[in-house]
C-alpha positions as CSV (number, residue, x, y, z in Angstrom):
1,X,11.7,-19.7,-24.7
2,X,12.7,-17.1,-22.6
3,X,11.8,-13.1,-22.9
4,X,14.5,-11.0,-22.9
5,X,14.9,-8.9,-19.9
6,X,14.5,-4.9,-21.1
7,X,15.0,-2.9,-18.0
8,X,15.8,-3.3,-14.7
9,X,16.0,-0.5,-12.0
10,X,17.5,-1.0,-8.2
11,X,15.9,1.6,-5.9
12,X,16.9,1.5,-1.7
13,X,13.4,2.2,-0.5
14,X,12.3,2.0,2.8
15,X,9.9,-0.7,3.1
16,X,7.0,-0.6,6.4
17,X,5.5,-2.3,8.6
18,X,2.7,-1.8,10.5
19,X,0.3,-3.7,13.0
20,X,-3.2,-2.5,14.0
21,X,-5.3,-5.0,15.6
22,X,-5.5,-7.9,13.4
23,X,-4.2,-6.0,10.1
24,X,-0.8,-6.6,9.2
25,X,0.3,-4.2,6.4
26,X,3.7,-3.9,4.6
27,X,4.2,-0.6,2.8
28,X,6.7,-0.1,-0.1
29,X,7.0,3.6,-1.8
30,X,6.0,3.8,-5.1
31,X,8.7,6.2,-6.1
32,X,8.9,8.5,-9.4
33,X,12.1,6.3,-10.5
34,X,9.4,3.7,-10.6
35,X,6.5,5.2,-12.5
36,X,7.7,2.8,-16.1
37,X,6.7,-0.2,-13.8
38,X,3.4,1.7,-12.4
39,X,0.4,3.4,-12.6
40,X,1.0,5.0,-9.2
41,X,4.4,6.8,-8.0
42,X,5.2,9.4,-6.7
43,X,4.6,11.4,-3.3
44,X,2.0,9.7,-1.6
45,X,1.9,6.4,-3.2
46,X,2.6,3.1,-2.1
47,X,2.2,-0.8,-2.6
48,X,0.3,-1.9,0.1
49,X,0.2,-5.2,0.9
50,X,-1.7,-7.1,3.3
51,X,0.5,-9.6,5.2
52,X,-0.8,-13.7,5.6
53,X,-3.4,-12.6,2.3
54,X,-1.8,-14.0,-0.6
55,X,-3.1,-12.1,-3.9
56,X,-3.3,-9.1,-1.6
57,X,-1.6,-6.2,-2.9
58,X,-2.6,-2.8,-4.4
59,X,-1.2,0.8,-5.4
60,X,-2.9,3.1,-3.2
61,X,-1.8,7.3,-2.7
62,X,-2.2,7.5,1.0
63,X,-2.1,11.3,0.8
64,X,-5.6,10.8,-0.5
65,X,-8.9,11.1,1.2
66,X,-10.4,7.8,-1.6
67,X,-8.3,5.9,-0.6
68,X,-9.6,5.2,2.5
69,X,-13.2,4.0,1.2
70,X,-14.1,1.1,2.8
71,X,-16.0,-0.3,-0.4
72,X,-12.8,0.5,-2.3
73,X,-10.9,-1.4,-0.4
74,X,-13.0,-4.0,-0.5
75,X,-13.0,-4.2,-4.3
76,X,-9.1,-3.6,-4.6
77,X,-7.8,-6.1,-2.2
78,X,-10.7,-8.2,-2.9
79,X,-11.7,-8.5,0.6
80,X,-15.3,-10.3,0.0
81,X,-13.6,-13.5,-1.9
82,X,-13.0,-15.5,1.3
83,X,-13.3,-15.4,4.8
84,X,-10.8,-12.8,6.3
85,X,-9.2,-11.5,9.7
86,X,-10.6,-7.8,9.6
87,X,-13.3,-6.0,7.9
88,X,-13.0,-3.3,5.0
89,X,-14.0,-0.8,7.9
90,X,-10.6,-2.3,9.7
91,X,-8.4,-1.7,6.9
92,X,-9.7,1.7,6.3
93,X,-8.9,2.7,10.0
94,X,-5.3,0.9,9.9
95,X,-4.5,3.0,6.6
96,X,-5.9,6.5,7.7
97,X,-3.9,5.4,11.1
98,X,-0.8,4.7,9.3
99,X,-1.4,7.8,7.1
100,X,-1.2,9.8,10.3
101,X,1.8,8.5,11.0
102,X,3.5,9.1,7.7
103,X,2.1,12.6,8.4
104,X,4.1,13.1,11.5
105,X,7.4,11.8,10.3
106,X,6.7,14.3,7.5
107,X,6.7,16.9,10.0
108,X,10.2,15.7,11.5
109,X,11.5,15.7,8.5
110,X,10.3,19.9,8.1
């Protein structure tokens, strides 16, 4: 038996992605017309996901400092449950590089 489909929202985001090194990251915005879907939306947030990691996804506010905790990172994306590509440290630097970037388009945007 089939449950029956309750809402549905279409959003034109503009999905990301980035290349550091050997961390491969796609970025979708988590956006307030999101937040029923959610934990995280709104300025700042996005579902990172790490590209070739299957199970690798996770709402993170890349306006924010915590975010870029290596040990967090760790824990969220499970990196410690298999052999991968890049370090927590890595991934930390890649998201407070990509942060910076977001940053600076902000500023075009000004």
């Amino acid at each position: 038996m089939m449950t029956e489909l309750r809402d549905k929202r279409v959003t034109h985001v503009g999905v990301r992605f980035y290349r550091a090194g050997s961390v491969d990251v796609m970025l979708v915005p988590l956006l307030d017309e999101t937040a029923a879907f959610t934990r995280g939306a709104g300025d700042g947030y996005f579902l990172v996901a790490l590209l070739g990691e299957p199970g690798t996804a996770y709402p993170l506010d890349l306006s924010s400092p915590a975010s870029f905790d290596p040990e967090y990172l760790a824990a969220k994306f499970r990196l410690d449950r298999r052999g991968y590509g890049f370090t927590p440290e890595e991934l930390a630097s890649t998201l407070r590089h990509i942060a910076d970037d977001l940053r600076s388009e902000e500023r075009l945007d000004g």
